[in-house]
C-alpha positions as CSV (number, residue, x, y, z in Angstrom):
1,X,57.0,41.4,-8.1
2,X,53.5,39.3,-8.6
3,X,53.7,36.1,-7.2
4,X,50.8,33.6,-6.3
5,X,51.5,32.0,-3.0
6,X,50.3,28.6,-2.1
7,X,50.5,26.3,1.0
8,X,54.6,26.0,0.6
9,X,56.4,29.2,0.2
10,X,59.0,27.3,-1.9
11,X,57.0,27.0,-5.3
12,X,57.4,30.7,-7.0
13,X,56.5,31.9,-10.9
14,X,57.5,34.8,-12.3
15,X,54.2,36.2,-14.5
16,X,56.2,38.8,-16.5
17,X,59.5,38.8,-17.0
18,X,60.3,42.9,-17.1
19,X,59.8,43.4,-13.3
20,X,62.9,43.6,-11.1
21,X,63.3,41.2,-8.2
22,X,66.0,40.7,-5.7
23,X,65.9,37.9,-3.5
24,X,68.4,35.8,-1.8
25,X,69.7,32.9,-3.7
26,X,68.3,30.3,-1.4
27,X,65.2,31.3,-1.1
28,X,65.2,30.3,-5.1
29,X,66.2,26.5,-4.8
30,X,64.0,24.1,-6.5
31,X,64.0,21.3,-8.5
32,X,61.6,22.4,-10.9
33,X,59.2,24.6,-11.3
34,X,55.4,24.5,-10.9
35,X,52.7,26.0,-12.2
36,X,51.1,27.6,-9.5
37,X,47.0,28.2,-8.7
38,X,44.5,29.6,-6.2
39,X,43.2,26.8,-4.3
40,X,41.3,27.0,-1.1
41,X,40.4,23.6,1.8
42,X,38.2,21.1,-0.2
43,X,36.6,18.1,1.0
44,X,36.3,15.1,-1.8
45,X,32.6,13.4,-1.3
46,X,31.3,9.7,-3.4
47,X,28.7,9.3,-5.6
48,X,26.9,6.3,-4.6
49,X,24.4,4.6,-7.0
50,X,21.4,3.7,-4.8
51,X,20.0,0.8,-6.2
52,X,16.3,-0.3,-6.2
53,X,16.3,-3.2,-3.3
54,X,14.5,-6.5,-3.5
55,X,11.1,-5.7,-2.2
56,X,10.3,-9.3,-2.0
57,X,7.6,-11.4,-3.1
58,X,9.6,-12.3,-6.4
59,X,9.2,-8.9,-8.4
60,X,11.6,-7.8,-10.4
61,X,10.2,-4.5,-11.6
62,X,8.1,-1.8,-10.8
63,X,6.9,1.5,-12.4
64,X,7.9,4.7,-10.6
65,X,4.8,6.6,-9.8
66,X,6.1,10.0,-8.2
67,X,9.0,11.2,-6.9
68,X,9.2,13.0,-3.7
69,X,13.2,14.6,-4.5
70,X,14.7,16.8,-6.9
71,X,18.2,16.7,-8.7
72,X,20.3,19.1,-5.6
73,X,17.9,17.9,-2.8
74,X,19.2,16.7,0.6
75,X,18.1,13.9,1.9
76,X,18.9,11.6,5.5
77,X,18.2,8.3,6.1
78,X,14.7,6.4,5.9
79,X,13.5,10.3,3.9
80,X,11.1,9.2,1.1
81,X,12.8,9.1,-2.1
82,X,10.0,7.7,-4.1
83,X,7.0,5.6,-4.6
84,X,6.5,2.8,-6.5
85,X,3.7,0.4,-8.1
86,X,4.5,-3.3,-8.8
87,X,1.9,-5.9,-9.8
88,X,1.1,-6.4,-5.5
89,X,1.2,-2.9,-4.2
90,X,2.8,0.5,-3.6
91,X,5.5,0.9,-2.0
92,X,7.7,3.8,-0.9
93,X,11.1,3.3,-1.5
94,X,13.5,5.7,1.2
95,X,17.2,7.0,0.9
96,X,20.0,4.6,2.8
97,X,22.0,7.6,2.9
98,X,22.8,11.2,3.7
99,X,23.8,13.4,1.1
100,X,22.8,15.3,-1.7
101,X,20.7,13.9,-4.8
102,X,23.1,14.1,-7.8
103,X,21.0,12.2,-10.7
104,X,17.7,11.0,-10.9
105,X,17.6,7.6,-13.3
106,X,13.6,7.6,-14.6
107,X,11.0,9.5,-14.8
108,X,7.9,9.1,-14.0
109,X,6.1,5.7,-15.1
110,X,9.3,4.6,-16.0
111,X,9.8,0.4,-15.7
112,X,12.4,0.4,-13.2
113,X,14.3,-2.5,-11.7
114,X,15.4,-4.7,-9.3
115,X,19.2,-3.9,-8.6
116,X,19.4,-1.6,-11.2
117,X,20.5,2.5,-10.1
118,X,17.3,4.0,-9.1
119,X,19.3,7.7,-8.1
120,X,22.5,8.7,-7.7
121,X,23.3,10.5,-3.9
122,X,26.6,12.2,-3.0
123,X,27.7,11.4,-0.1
124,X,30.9,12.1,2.6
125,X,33.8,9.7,2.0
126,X,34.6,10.5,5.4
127,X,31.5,8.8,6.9
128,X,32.6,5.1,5.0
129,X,29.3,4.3,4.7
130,X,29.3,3.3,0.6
131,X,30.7,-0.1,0.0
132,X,33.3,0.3,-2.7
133,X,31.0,-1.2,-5.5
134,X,28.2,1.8,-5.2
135,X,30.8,4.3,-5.7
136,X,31.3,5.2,-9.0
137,X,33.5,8.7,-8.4
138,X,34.5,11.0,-6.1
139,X,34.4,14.7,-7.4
140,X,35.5,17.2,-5.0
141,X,33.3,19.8,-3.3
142,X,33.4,23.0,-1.2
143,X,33.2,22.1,2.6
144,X,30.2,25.2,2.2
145,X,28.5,23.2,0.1
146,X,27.8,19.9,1.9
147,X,25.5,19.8,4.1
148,X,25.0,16.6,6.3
149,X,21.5,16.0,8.7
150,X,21.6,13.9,11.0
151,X,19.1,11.3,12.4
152,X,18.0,9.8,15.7
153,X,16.3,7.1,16.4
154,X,15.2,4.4,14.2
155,X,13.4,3.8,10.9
156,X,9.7,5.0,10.7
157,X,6.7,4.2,9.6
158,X,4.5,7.1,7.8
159,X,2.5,7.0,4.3
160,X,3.8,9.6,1.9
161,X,1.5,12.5,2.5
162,X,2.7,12.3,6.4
163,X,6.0,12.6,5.4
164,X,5.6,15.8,3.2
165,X,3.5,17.5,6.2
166,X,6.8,16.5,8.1
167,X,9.3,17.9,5.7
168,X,7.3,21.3,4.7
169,X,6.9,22.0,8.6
170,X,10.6,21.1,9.3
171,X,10.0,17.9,11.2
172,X,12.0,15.3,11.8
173,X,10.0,12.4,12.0
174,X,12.0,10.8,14.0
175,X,11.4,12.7,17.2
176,X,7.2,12.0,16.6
177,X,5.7,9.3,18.1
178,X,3.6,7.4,16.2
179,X,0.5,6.2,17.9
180,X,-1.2,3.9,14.4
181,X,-0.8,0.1,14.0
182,X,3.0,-0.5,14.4
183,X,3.7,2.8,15.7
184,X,2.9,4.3,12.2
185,X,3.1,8.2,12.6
186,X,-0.2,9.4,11.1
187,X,-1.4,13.3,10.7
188,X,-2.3,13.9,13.8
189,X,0.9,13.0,15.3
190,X,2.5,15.4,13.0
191,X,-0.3,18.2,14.0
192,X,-0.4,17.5,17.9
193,X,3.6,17.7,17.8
194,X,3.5,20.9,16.2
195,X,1.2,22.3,18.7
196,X,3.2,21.1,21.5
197,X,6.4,23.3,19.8
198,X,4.0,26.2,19.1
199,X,1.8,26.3,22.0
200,X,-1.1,26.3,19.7
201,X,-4.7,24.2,20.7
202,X,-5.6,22.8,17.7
203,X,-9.4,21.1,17.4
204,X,-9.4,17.3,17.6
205,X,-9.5,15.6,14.2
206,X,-12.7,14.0,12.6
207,X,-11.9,10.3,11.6
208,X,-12.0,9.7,8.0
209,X,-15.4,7.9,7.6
210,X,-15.3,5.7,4.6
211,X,-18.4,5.8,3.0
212,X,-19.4,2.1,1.2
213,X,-21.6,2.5,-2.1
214,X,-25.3,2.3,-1.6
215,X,-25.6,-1.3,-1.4
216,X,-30.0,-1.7,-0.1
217,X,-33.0,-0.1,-1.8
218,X,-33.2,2.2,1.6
219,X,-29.9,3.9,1.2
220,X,-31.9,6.4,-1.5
221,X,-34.8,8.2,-0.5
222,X,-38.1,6.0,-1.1
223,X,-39.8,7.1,-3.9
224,X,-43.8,8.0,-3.5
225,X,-45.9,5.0,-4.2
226,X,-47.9,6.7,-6.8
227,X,-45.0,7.6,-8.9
228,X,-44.0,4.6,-11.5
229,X,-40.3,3.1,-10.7
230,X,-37.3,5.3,-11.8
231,X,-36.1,3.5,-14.9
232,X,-32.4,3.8,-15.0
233,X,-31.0,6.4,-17.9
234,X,-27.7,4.9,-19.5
235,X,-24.9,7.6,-19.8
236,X,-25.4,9.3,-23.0
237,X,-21.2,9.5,-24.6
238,X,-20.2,11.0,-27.4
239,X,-19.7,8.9,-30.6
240,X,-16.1,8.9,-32.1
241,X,-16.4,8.7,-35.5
242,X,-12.8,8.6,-36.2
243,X,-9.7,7.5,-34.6
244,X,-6.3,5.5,-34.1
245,X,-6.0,2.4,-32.2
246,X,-4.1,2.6,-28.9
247,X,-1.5,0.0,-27.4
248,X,-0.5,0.0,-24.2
249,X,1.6,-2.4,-21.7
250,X,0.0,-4.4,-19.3
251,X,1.2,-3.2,-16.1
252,X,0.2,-2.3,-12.2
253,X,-2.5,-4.1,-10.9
254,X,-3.9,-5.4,-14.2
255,X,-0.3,-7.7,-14.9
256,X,-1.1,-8.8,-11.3
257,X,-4.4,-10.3,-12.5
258,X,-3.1,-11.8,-16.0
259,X,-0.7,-13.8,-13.6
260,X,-3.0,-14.8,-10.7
261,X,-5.7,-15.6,-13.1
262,X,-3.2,-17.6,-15.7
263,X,-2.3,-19.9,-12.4
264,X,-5.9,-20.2,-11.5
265,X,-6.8,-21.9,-14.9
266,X,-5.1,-24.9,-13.7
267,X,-7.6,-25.1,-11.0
268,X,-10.4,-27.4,-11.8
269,X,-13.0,-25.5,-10.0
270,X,-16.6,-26.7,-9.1
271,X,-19.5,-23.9,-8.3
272,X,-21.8,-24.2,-4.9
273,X,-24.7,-21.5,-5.0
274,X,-27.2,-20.7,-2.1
275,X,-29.6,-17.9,-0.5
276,X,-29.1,-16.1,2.8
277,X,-32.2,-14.6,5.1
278,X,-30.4,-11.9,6.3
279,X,-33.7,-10.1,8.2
280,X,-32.3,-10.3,11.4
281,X,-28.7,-9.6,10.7
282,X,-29.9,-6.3,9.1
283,X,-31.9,-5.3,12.0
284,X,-28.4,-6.2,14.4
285,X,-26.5,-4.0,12.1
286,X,-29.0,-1.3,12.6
287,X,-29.0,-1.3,15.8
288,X,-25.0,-1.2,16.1
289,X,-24.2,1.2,13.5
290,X,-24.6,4.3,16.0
291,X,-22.6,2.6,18.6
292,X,-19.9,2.1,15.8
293,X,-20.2,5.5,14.5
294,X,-19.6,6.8,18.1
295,X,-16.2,4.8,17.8
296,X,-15.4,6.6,14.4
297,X,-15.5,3.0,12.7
298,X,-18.2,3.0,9.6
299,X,-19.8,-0.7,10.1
300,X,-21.0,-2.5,7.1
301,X,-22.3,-6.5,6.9
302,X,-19.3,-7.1,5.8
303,X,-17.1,-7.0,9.0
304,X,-20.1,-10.1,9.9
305,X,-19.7,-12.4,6.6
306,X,-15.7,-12.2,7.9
307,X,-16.5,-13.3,11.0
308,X,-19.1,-16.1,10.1
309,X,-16.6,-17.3,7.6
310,X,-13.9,-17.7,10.1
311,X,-15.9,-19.4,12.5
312,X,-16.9,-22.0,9.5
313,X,-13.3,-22.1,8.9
314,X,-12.7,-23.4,12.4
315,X,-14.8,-26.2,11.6
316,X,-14.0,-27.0,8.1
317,X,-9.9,-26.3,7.7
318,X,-9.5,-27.8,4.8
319,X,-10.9,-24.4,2.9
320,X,-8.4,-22.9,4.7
321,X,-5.4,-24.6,2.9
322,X,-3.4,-24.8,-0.1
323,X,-2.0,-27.6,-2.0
324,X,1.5,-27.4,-3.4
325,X,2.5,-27.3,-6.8
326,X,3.3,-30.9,-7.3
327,X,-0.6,-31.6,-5.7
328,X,1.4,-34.0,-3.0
329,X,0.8,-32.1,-0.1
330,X,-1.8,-30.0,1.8
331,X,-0.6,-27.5,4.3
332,X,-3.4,-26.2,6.4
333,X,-3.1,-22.3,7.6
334,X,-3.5,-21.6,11.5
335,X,-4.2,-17.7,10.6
336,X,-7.5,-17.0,9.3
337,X,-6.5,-14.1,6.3
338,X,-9.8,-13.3,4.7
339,X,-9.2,-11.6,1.3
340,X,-12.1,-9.1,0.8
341,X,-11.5,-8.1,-3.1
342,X,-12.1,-4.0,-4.1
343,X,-12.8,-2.3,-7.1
344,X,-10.5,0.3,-7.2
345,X,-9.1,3.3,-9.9
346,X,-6.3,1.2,-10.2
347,X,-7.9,-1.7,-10.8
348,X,-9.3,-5.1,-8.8
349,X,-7.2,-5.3,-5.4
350,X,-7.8,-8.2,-2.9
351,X,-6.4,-7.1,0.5
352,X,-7.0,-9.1,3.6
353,X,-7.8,-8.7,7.2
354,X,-5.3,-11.2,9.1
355,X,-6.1,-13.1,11.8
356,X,-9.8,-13.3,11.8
357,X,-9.7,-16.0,13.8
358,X,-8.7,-13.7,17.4
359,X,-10.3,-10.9,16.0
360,X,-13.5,-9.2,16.9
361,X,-16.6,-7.8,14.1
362,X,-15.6,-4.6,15.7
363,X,-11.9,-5.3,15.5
364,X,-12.9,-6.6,12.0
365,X,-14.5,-3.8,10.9
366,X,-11.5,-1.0,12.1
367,X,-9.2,-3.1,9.6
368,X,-11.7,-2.5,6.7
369,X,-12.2,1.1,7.3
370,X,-7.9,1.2,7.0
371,X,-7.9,-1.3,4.5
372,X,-10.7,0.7,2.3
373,X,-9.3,4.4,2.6
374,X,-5.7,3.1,1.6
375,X,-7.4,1.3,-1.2
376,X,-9.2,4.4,-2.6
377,X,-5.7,6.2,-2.2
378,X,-3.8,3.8,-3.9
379,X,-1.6,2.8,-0.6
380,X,-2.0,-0.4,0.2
381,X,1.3,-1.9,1.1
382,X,2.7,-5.5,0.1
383,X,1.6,-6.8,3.4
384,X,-1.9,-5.8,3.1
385,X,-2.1,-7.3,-0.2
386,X,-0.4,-10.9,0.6
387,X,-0.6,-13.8,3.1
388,X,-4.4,-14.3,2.2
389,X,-6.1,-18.4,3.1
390,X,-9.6,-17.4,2.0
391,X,-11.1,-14.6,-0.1
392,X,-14.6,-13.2,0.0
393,X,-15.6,-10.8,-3.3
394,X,-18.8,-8.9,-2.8
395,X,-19.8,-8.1,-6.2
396,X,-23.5,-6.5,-4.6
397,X,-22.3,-3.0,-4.0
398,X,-22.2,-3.4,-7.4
399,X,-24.7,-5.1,-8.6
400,X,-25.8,-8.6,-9.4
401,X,-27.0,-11.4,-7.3
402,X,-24.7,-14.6,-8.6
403,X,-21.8,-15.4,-9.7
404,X,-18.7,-17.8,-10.8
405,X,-16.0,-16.7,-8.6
406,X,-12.3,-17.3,-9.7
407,X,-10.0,-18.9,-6.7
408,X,-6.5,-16.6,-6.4
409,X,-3.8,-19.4,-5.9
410,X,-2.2,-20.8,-3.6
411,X,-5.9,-20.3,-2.1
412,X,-8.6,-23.4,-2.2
413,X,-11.8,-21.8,-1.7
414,X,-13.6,-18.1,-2.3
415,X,-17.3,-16.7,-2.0
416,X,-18.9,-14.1,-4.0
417,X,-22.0,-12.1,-2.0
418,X,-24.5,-11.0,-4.4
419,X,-26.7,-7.4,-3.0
420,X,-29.3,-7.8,-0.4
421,X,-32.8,-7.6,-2.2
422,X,-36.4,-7.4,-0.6
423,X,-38.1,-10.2,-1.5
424,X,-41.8,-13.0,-0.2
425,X,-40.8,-15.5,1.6
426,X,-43.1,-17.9,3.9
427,X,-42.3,-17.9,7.3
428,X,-42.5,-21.1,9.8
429,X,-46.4,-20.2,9.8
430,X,-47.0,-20.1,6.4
431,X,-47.4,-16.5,5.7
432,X,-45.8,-14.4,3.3
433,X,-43.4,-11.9,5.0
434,X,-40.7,-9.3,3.7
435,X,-37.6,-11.0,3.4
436,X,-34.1,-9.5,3.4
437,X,-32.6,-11.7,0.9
438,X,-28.8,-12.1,-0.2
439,X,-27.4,-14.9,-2.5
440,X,-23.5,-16.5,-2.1
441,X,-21.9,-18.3,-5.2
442,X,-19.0,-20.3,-3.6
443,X,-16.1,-22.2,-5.6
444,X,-13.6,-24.3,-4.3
445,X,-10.9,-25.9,-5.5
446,X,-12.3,-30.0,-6.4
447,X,-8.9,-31.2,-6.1
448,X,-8.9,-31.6,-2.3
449,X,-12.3,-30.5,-1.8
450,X,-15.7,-32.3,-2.4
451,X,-19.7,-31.2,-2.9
452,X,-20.5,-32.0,0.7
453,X,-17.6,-30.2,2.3
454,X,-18.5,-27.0,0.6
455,X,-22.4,-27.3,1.0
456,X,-21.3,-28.3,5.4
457,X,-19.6,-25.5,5.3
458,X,-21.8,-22.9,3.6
459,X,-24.9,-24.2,5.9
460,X,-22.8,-23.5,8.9
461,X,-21.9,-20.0,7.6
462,X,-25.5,-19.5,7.1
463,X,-26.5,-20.6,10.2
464,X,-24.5,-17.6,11.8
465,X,-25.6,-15.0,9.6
466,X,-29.4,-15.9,9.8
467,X,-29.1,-16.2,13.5
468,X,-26.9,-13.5,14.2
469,X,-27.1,-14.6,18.3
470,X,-25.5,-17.9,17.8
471,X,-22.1,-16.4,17.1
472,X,-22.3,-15.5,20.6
473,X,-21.9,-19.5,21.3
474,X,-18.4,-19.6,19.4
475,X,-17.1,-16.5,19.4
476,X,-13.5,-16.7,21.4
């Protein structure tokens, strides 16, 4: 007799009819008869179709610039699923869920978006954790196969390459504390945790130094008087004699500027030019830099044109406003976020430092060193990138000494530094000395602000930068 049993004993099938049996008549009674399988204890999970969240700031698409999970992955809450680039920033999009990555829905630089599926993740029904409009089935699946990790604790903040140290040390990031801005976890969280589980000693970590482009004559090695001035050699490129015309979409960074720059052609914008002795702010600088460098902060003249501009802010508001669409009413900002625009790989950037106003140039300076290596790395978040009351674009590390600066709405006002240049000047004796000369090239928006406003203000600003020691005076 061959029979396939099952959970109840009552369901039997014969498979060939020439063997014998002999059983008692009862233990035959059914009503009808079933075809009969192996089957072993299954547990039935959803497929839930994580959608791409509204990451604010009105954008309704991004382009998916990497992906951190694979079709079979397992992920837990707040792991990194992906990073994105909209036309503000990049941000890193993490899992709501635990489960199992079923189906990825673009590749990379694909458009995707807003509240359209960005994966699919199976998860257990048993948790209830789907609302019933993300599910779109429920195949079944082995209880070997699932595999559920759990999470303590709360959502973290890491950048993407922290996260991957994390995951290919087998670390949940939730048990590291983070000691950046906002309790951010950074590297040497991740490296000081696993020597505390290893017993290892581990040397302490250089700071990243960001190092600014060679912005004075005496960042290169001085040439000897008797040689004739290096002529500079334009880059010899190869000719194309033949080829097709490319089209490609306007996207990233670059649609950013189409639509900041669209909005600021409605802007009737005036120009205010002027020149700055920076002698003794250069020799201030020079004298701080080692201190700085002791601190692992790289300080440029930068962190001081912030500073001066918010203390000429404090006098002169109305630079630090914006005027509504309908040009009916000026609302004038208490924080002092000074845009400092960057030319970056991925294009022109304008992040800000925020709060300028309590902020020291140190303090000012730590921000741009964060602000600068995220912006060479293509990290900047959407907080770093919005929220900005007045913009400062130094187009000297460059080159060039003026310029007609383009206000970003909903701002009023922005400055362009040109580079520092060496130049005669007379001093209050009449003689000719060496002169450390920059030039500014404000505009401002001529709606709600005049001539004299702009020319107060930029003498003020002046004043602190040429006389370094009058900040002192001010400073709160």
């Amino acid at each position: 007799v061959c029979i396939h049993r099952v959970r109840s004993c009552s369901s039997i099938r014969f498979i060939k009819s020439k063997y014998v049996c002999v059983f008692d008549k009862s233990a035959l009674k059914f009503s009808h008869q079933q075809r009969l399988f192996r089957t072993s204890a299954v547990s039935c999970g959803q497929i839930v179709q994580f959608k791409l969240s509204d990451i604010g700031e009105g954008i309704t698409e991004v382009t998916v610039k990497e992906w951190y999970i694979k079709e079979g992955d397992s992920v837990s809450q707040f792991d990194s699923i992906c990073e994105v680039q909209s036309d503000k920033a990049s941000v890193t999009i993490t899992s709501r869920y635990d489960g199992i990555i079923r189906k990825l829905h673009y590749s990379i630089d694909d458009i995707a978006f807003v509240g359209k599926p960005l994966v699919d993740i199976e998860i257990d029904a048993s948790k209830g954790v789907a609302s019933e409009e993300d599910v779109v089935e429920t195949p079944p699946m082995s209880h070997e196969e699932h595999t559920h990790q759990e999470i303590k604790g709360h959502k973290t903040l890491a950048t993407p390459a922290v996260r991957r140290l994390a995951m290919e040390n087998n670390i949940k990031l939730s048990e590291v504390v983070g000691t950046g801005k906002d309790n951010r976890i950074l590297k040497e969280d991740i490296l000081n945790y696993l020597a505390k589980q290893t017993g290892a000693i581990l040397p302490p970590s250089p700071k990243a130094e960001i190092v600014p482009p060679q912005r004075r004559a005496e960042a290169v090695p001085a040439a000897p008087k008797d040689k004739a001035r290096k002529i500079p050699v334009p880059v010899s490129r190869p000719i194309a004699f033949a080829g097709k015309d490319k089209t490609e979409p306007v996207t990233g960074f670059q649609k950013a500027m189409v639509k900041t720059m669209s909005a600021a052609l409605k802007i009737p914008h005036f120009g205010y030019s002027d020149e700055i002795d920076l002698t003794q702010l250069v020799q201030l600088r020079e004298e701080l830099k080692p201190l700085a460098e002791m601190r692992g902060v790289k300080l440029s003249f930068m962190p001081f044109f912030i500073k001066a501009a918010s203390l000429g802010l404090l006098q002169y508001p109305v630079l630090n406003a914006s005027l509504d669409e309908n040009c009916q009413n000026v609302t004038y900002k208490a924080s002092h976020n000074i845009g400092v625009a960057m030319d970056t790989e991925q294009g022109l950037i304008v992040p800000n430092v925020k709060n300028v106003q309590v902020c020291s140039v140190f303090d000012i300076a730590v921000e741009l060193n964060r602000l600068q290596s995220l912006g060479s790395a293509g990290q900047l978040g959407t907080s770093d990138l919005t929220g900005g009351t007045f913009t400062l674009s130094n187009i000297g590390t460059i080159g060039g000494t003026y310029a007609k600066p383009v206000i970003l709405p909903p701002e009023v006002a922005i400055g362009a530094l040109g580079k520092i240049q060496v130049l005669p000047r007379f001093n209050s004796k009449g003689e000719v000395v060496k002169a450390q000369i920059m030039n500014v090239s404000w505009s401002a928006d001529h709606r709600i602000i005049d001539g004299a406003t702009m020319a107060r203000f930029s003498n003020l600003w002046k004043s602190y930068l040429e006389n370094p020691a009058s900040m002192l005076l001010d400073l709160k």
